[in-house]
DOLUM-459072 format. One record per atom (N, C-alpha, C, CB): x, y, z; atom name. Coordinates in nm, 3 decimals. Glycine has a CB too. Layout:
% residues N
u	v	w	atomo
X	Y	Z	CA
...
This chain:
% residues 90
u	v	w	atomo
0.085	-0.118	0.000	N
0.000	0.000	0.000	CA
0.089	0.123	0.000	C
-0.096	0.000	0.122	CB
0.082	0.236	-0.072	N
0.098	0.339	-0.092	CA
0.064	0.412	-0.139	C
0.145	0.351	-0.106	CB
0.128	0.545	-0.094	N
0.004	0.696	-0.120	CA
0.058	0.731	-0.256	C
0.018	0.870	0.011	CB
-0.034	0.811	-0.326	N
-0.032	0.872	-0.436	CA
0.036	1.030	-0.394	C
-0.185	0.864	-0.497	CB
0.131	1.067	-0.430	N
0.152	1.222	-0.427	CA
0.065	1.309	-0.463	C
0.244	1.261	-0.496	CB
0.007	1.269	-0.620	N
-0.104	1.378	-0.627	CA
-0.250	1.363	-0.572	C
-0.122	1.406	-0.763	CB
-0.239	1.253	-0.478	N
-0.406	1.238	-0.424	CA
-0.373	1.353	-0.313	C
-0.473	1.049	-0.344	CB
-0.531	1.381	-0.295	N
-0.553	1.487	-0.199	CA
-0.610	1.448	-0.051	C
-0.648	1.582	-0.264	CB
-0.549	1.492	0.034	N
-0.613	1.442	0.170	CA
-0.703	1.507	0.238	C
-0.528	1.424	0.261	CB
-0.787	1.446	0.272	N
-0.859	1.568	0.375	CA
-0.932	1.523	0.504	C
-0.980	1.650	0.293	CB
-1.005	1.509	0.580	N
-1.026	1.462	0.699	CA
-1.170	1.368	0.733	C
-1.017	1.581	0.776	CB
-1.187	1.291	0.739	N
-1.268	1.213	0.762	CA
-1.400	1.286	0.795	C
-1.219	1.132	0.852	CB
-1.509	1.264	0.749	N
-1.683	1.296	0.771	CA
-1.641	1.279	0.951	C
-1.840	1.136	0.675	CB
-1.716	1.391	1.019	N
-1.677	1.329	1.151	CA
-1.634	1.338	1.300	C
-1.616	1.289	1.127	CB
-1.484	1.434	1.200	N
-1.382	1.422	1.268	CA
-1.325	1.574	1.253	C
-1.296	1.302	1.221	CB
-1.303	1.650	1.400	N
-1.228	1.731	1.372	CA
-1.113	1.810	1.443	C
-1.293	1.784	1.338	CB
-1.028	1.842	1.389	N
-0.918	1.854	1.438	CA
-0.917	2.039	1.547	C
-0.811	1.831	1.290	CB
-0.855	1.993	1.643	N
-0.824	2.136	1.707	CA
-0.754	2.163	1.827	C
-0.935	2.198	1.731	CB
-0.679	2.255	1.847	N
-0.617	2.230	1.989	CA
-0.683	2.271	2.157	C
-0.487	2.308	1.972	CB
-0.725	2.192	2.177	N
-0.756	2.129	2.313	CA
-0.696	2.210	2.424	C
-0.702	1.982	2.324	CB
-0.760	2.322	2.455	N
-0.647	2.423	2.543	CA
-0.644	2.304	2.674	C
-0.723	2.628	2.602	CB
-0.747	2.256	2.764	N
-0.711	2.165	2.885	CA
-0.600	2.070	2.869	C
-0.826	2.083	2.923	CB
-0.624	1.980	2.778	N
-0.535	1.884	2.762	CA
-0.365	2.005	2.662	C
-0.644	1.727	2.650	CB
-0.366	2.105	2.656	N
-0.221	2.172	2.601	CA
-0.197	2.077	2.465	C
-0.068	2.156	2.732	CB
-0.276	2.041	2.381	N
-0.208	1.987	2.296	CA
-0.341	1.937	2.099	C
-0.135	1.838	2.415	CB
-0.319	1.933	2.040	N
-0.379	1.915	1.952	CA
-0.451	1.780	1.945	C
-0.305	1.943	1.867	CB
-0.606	1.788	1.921	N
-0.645	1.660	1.939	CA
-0.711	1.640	1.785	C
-0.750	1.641	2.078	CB
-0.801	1.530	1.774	N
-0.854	1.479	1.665	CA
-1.044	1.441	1.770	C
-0.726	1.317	1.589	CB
-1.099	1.513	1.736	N
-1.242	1.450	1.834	CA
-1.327	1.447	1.714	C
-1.324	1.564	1.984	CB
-1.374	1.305	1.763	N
-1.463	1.217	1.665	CA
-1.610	1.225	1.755	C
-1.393	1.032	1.640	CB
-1.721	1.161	1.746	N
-1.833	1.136	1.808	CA
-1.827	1.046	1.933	C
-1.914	1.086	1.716	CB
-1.748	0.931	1.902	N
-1.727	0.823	2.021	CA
-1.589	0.899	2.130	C
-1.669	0.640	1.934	CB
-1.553	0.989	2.136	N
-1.401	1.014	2.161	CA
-1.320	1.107	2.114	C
-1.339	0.926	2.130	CB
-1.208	1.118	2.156	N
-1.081	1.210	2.146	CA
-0.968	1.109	2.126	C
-1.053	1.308	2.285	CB
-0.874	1.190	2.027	N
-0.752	1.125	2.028	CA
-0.645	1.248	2.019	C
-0.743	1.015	1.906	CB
-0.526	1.231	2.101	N
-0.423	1.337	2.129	CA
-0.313	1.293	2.094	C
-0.409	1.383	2.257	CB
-0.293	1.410	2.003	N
-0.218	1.402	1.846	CA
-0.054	1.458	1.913	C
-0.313	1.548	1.689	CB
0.031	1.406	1.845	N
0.159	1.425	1.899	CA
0.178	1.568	1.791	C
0.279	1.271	1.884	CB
0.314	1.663	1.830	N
0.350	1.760	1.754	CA
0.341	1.763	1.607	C
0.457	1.779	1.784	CB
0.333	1.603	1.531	N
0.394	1.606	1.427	CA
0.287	1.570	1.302	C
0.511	1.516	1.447	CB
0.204	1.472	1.450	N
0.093	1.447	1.316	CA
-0.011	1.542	1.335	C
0.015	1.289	1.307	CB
0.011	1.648	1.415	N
-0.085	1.765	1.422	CA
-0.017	1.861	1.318	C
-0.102	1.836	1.582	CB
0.091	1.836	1.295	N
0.156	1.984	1.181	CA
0.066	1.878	1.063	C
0.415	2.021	1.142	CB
0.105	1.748	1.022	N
0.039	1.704	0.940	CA
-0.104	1.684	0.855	C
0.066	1.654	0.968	CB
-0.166	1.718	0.971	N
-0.291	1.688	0.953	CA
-0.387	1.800	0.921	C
-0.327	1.624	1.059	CB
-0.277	1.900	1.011	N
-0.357	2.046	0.982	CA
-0.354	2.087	0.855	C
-0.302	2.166	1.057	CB
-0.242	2.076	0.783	N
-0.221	2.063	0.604	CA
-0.329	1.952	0.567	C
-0.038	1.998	0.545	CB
-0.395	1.875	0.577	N
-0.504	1.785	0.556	CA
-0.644	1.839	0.539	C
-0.507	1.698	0.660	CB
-0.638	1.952	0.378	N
-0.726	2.078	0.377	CA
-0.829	2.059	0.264	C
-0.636	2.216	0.351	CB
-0.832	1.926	0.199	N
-0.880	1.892	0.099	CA
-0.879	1.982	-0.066	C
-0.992	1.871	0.157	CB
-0.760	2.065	0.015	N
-0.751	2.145	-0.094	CA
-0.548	2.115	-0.159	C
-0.807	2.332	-0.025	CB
-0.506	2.051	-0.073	N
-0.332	2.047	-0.088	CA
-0.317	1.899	-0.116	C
-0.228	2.097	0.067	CB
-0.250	1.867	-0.236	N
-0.190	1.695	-0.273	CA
-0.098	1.680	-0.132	C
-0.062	1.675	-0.457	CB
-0.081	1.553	-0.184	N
0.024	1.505	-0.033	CA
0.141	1.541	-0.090	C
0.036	1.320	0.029	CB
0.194	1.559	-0.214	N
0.323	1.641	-0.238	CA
0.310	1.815	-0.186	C
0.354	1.631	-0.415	CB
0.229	1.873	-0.171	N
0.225	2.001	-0.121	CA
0.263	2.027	-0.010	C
0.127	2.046	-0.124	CB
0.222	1.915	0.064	N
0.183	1.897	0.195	CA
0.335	1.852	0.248	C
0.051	1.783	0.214	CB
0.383	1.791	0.204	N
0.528	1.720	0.253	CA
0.604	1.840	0.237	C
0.597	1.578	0.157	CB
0.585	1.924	0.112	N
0.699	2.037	0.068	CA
0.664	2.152	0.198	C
0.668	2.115	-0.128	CB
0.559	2.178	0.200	N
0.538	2.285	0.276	CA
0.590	2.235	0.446	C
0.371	2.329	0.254	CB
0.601	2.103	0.504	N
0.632	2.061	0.640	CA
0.755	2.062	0.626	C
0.580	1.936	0.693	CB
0.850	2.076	0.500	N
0.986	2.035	0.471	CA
1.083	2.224	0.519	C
0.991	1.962	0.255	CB
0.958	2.320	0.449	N
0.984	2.433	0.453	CA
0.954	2.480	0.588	C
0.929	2.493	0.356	CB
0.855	2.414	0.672	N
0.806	2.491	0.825	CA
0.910	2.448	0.868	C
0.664	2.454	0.924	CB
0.984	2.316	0.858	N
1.055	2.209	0.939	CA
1.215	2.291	0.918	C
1.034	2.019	0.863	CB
1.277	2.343	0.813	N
1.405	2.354	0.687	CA
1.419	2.257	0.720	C
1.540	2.448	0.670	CB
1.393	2.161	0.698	N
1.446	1.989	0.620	CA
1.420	1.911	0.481	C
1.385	1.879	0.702	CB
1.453	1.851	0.469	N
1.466	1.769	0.302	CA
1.424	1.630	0.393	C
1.677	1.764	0.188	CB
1.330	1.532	0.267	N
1.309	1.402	0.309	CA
1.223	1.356	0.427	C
1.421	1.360	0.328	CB
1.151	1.489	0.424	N
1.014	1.418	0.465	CA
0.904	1.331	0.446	C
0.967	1.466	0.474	CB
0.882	1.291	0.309	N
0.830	1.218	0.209	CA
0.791	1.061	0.299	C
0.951	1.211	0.074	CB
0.890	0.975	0.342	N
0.896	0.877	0.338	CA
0.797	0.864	0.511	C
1.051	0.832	0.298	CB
0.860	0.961	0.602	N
0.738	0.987	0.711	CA
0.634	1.059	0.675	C
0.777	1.056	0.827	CB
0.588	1.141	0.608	N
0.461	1.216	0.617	CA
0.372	1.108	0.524	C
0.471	1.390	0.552	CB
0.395	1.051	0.441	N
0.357	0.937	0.363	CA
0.352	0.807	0.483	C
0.476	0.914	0.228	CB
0.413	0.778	0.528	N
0.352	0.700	0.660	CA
0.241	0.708	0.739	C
0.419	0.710	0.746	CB
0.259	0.815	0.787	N
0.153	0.858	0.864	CA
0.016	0.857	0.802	C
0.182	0.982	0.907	CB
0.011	0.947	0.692	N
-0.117	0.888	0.610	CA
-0.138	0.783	0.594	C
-0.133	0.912	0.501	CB
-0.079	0.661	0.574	N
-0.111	0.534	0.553	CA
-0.204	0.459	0.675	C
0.020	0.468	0.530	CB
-0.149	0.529	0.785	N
-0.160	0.476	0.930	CA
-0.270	0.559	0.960	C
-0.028	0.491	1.035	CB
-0.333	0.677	0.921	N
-0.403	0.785	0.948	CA
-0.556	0.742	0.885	C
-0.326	0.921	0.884	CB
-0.496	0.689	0.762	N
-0.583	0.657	0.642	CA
-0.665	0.511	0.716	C
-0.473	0.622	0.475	CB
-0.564	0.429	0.783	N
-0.665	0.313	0.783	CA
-0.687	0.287	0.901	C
-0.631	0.191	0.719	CB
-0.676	0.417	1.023	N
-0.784	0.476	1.162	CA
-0.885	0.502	1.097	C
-0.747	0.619	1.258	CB
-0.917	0.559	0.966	N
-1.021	0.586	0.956	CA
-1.038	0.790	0.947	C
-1.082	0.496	1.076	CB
-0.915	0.833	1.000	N
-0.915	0.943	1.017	CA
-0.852	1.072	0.872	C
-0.843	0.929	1.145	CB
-0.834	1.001	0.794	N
-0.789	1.075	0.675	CA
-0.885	1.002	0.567	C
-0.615	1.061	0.643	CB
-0.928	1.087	0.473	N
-0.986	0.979	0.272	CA
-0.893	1.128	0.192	C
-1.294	0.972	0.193	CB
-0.932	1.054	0.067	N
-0.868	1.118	0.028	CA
-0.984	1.127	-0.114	C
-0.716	1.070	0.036	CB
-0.965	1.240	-0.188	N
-1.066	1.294	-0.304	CA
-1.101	1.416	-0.303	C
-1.189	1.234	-0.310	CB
């Protein structure tokens, strides 16, 4: 399984992302629950605008980050994001 660069991500019917001033940290709250998002897949996810490919999305975390070779993690995470249930893509 792997992601398409030019597919587009965006966030699950559902589900929405925001930071959680009690808990200090970025969550994901669904209907059944909360889930508390580490630093990284909250930079990620917040790019998860249904409007940015996952190549946009990697370039622009590469530029917040100045790093090269983000690709191979931010493409992870979607994979793992994707089959929580918490990312589609279209």
């Amino acid at each position: 399984m792997s992601v398409d660069f030019k597919a587009v991500p965006r966030l699950a019917g559902g589900y929405r992302f925001q930071w959680e001033e009690a808990q200090q940290n970025h969550v994901l709250l669904y209907p059944e629950g909360m889930v508390q998002l580490s630093d990284t897949a909250a930079a990620v996810l917040s790019l998860c605008d249904g409007k940015r490919t996952v190549e946009a999305i990697v370039a622009q975390l590469e530029e917040d980050y100045e790093t090269e070779g983000l690709d191979e993690d931010v493409t992870q995470f979607l994979m793992e994001a994707e089959a929580q249930g918490w990312v589609k893509y279209g």
